[in-house]
C-alpha positions as CSV (number, residue, x, y, z in Angstrom):
1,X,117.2,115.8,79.2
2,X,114.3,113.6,80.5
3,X,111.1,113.8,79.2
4,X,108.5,114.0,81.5
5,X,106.0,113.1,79.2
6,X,107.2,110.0,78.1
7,X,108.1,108.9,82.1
8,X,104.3,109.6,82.8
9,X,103.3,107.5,79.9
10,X,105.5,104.5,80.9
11,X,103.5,105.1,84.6
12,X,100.3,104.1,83.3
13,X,101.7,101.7,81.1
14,X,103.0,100.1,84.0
15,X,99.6,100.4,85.5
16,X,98.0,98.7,82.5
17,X,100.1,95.9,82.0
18,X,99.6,95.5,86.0
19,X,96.1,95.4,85.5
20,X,96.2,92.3,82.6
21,X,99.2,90.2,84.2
22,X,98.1,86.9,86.1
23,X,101.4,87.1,88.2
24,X,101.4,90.8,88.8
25,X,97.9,90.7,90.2
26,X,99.3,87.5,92.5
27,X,101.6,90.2,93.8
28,X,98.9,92.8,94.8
29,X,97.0,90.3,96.7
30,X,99.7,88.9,98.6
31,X,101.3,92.4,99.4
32,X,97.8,94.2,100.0
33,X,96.5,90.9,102.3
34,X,93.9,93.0,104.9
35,X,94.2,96.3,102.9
36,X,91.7,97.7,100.8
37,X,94.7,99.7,98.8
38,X,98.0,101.9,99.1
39,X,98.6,104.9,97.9
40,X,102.0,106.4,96.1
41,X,102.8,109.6,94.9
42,X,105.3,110.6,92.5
43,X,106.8,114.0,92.5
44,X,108.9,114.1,89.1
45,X,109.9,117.5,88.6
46,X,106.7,119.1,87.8
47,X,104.8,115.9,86.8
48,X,103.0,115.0,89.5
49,X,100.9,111.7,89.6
50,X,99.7,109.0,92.1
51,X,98.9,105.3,91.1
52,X,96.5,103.5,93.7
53,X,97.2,99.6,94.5
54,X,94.2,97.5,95.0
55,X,94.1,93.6,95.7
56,X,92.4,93.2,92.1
57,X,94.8,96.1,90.0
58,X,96.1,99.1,89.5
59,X,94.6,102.8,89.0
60,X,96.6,105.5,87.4
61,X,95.6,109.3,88.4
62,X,97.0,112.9,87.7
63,X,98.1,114.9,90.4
64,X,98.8,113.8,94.5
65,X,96.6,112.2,96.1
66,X,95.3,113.8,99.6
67,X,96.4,110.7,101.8
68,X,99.2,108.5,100.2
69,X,101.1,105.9,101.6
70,X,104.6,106.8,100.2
71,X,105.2,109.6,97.8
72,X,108.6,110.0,95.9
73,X,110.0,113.3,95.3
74,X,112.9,113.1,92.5
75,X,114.7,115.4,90.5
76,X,113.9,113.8,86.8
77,X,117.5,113.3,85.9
78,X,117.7,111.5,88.9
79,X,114.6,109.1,88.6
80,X,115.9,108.0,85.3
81,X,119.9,107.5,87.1
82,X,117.9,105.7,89.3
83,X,115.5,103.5,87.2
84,X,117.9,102.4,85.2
85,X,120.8,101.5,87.8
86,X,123.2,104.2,86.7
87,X,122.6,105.7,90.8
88,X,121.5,104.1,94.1
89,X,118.8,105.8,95.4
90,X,119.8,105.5,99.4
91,X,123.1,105.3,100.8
92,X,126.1,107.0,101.0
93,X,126.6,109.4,97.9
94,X,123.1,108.4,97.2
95,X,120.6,110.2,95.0
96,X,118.6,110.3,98.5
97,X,122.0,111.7,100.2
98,X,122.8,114.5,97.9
99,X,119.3,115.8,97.6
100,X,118.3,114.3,94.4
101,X,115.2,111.9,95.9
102,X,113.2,112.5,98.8
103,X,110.9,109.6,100.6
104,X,108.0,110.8,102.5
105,X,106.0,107.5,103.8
106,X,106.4,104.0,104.2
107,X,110.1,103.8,102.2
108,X,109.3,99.9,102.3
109,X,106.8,99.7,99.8
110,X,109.4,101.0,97.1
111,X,110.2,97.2,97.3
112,X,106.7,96.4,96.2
113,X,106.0,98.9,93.3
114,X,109.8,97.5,92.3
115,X,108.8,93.7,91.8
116,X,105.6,94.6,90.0
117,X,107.5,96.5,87.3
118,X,109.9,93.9,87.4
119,X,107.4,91.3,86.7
120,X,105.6,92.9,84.0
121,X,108.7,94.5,82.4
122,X,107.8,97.6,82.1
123,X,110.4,100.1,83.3
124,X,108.9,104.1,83.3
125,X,112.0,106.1,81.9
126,X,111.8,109.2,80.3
């Protein structure tokens, strides 16, 4: 069973360790080049959170935000299947195929939001 408290918690430690890495920061300015920010949502079961991406860091906040750019809707066995390999999220027999994971938005920022945690290491599993 996935604990929902502990996936929020790796969220904004995902946010803080954007906001104090040299490389992850390169990252934001090179993907948010002529933006002030995106947006994305994370429906994870009943946790329900946003994170805002700015040239200069990171923002963590509870609940949706009004406007995002992308917003993930997962079941929470699914997002950790997902986070940690065990199932691909689109495809066929895909967490997005079966139901499991829903993409509102601008899918191709899930690339994005992927390298960052990549290059700080921080991986939110619950």
């Amino acid at each position: 069973m996935v604990d929902l408290q502990k996936v929020e918690t790796g969220f904004k430690k995902l946010v803080e360790s954007i906001n104090k890495n040299p490389k992850a920061k390169d990252i934001l300015k090179s993907w948010l080049k002529g933006y002030y920010g995106r947006v994305h949502n994370f429906q994870i079961g009943e946790k329900e959170f946003h994170i805002v991406f700015k040239p200069d860091g990171a923002e963590f906040g509870s609940g949706l935000y009004p406007a995002p750019d992308l917003t993930l809707k997962v079941d929470p066995d699914a997002w950790n299947d997902m986070i940690s390999g065990k199932a691909k999220p689109i495809g066929r027999g895909s967490l997005l195929d079966q139901g499991k994971l829903m993409i509102y938005g601008a899918g191709n920022e899930i690339a994005y939001f992927t390298k960052l945690a990549i290059a700080v290491g921080v991986i939110p599993l619950g």
